[in-house]
GUNULO-647067 format. One record per residue (C-alpha): residue number from 1; residue in three letters; x, z, y. Coordinates in nm, 2 decimals. Example, Ala and Ser with C-alpha at 12.3 -4.5 7.8 and 13.67 -1.06 7.14 Angstrom:
  seq  type      xx      zz      yy
    1   Ala    1.23    0.78   -0.45
    2   Ser    1.37    0.71   -0.11
***
This chain:
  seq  type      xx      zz      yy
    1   Unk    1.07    5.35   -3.41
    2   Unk    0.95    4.95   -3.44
    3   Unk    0.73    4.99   -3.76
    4   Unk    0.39    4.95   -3.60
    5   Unk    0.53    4.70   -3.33
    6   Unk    0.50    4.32   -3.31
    7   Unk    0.76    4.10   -3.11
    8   Unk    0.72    3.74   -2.95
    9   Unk    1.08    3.59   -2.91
   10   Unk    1.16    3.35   -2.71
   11   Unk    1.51    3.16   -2.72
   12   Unk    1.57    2.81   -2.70
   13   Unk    1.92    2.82   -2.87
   14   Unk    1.75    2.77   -3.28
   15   Unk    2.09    2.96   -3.41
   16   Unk    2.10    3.25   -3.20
   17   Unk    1.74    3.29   -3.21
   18   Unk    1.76    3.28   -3.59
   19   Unk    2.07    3.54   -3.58
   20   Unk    1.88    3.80   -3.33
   21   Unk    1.53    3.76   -3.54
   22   Unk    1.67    3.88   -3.83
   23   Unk    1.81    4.17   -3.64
   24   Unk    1.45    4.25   -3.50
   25   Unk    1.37    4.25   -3.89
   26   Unk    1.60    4.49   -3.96
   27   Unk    1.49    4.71   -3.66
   28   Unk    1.16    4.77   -3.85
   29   Unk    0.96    4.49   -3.66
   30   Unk    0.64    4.50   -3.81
   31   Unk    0.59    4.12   -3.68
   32   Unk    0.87    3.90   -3.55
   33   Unk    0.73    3.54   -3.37
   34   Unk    0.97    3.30   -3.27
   35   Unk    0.91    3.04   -3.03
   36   Unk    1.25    2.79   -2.92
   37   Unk    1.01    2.61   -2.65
   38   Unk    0.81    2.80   -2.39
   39   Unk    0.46    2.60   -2.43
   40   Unk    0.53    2.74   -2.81
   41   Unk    0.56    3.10   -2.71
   42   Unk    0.23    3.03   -2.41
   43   Unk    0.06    2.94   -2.74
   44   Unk    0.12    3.22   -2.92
   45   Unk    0.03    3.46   -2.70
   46   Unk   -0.32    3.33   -2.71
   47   Unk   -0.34    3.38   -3.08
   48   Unk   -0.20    3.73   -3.08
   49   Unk   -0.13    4.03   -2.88
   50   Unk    0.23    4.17   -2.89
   51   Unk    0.35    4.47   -2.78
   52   Unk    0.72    4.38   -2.70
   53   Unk    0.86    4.03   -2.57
   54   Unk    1.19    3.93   -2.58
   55   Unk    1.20    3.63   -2.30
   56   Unk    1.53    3.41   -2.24
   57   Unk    1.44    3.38   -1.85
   58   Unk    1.60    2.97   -1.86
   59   Unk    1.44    2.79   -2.12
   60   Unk    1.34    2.40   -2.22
   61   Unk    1.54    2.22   -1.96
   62   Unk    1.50    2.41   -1.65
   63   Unk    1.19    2.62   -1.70
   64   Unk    1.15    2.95   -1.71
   65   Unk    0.94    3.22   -1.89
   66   Unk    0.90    3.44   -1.58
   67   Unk    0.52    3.33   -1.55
   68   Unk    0.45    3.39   -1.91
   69   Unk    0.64    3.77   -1.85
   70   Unk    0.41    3.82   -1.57
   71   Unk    0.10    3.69   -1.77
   72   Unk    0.19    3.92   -2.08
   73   Unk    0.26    4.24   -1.89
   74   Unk   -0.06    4.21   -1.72
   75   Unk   -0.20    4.22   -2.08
   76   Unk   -0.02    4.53   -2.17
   77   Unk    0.31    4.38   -2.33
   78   Unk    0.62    4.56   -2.28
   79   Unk    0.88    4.32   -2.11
   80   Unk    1.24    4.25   -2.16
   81   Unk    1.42    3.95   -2.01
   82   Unk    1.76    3.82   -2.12
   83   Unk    1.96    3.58   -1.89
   84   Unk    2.32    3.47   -1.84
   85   Unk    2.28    3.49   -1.48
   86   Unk    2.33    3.81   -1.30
   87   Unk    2.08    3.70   -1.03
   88   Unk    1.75    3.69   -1.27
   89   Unk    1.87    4.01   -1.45
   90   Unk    1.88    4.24   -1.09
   91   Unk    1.53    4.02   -1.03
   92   Unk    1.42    4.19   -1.35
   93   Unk    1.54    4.50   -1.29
   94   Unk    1.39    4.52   -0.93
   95   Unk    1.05    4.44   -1.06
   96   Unk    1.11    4.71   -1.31
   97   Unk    1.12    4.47   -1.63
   98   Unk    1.36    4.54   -1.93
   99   Unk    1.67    4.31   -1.92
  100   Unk    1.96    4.22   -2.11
  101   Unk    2.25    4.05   -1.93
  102   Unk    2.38    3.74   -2.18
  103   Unk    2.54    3.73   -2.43
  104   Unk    2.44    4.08   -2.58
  105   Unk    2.58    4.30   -2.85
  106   Unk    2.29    4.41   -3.10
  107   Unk    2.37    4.76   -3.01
  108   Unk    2.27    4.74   -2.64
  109   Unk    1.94    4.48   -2.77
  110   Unk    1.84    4.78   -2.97
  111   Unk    1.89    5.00   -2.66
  112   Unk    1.66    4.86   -2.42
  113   Unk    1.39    4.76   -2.72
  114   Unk    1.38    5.15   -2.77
  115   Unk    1.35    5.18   -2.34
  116   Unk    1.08    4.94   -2.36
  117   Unk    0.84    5.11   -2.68
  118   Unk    0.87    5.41   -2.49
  119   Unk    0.77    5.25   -2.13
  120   Unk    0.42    5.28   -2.08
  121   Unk    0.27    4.96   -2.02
  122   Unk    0.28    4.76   -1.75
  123   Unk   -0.03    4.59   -1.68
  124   Unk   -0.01    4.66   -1.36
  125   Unk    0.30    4.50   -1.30
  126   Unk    0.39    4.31   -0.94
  127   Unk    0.38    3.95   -0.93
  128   Unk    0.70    3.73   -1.04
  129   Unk    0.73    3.41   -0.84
  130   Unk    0.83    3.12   -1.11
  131   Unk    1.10    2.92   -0.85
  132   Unk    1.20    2.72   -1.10
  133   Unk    1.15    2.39   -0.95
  134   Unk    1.38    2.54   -0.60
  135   Unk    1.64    2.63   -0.78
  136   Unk    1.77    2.57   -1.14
  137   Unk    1.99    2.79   -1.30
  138   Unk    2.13    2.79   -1.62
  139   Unk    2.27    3.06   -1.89
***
């Protein structure tokens, strides 16, 4: 199902990153990026396309990867977010983004990777406001 896909990750917690990249691996990931600090995953994204991204919504101190989600499904990247916080996942799932509610067992992150390579592409996707700096919510 993954074989010809590559993945951006993005998780600011270096064990469980390590732990759920290794799963993407197994999955049949063609490529699997990791990125522990959002101006590490922005960069990235200029050197390659992906077709799936895996954001933690509430990374580096405060900041969010909701901008960099908007920026890549513009571009054609299929979606999914992963919070701890009920109130970004029914964001997500408003705007029609992917999302995983935190923590998650492999077996539902394999579920909504195989929603998401079957989603057409959302480049067309609405806008998602970064409020980041209002309110600061953590996982």
């Amino acid at each position: 199902m993954f074989d010809d896909k590559t993945i951006l990750y993005l998780e600011d917690e270096p064990l469980i990153a390590l732990d759920i990249a290794e799963f993407l691996e197994t999955l049949g990931f063609q490529f699997v990026k990791v990125a522990y600090r959002l101006d590490q995953a922005e960069k990235y994204t200029d050197q390659m396309r992906f077709s799936i991204a895996l954001l933690d919504i509430n990374v580096d101190r405060k900041q969010t990867s909701l901008a960099l989600g908007e920026q890549l499904a513009k571009k054609g990247t299929r979606v999914v977010f992963a919070s701890g916080n009920s109130v970004d996942i029914a964001r997500m799932a408003d705007l029609g983004h992917g999302h995983l509610q935190k923590p998650f067992t492999y077996d539902a992150l394999e579920e909504v990777l195989t929603a998401a390579a079957m989603k057409p592409t959302r480049s067309d996707a609405p806008p998602v406001q970064d409020k980041s700096s209002v309110v600061t919510l953590r996982d």
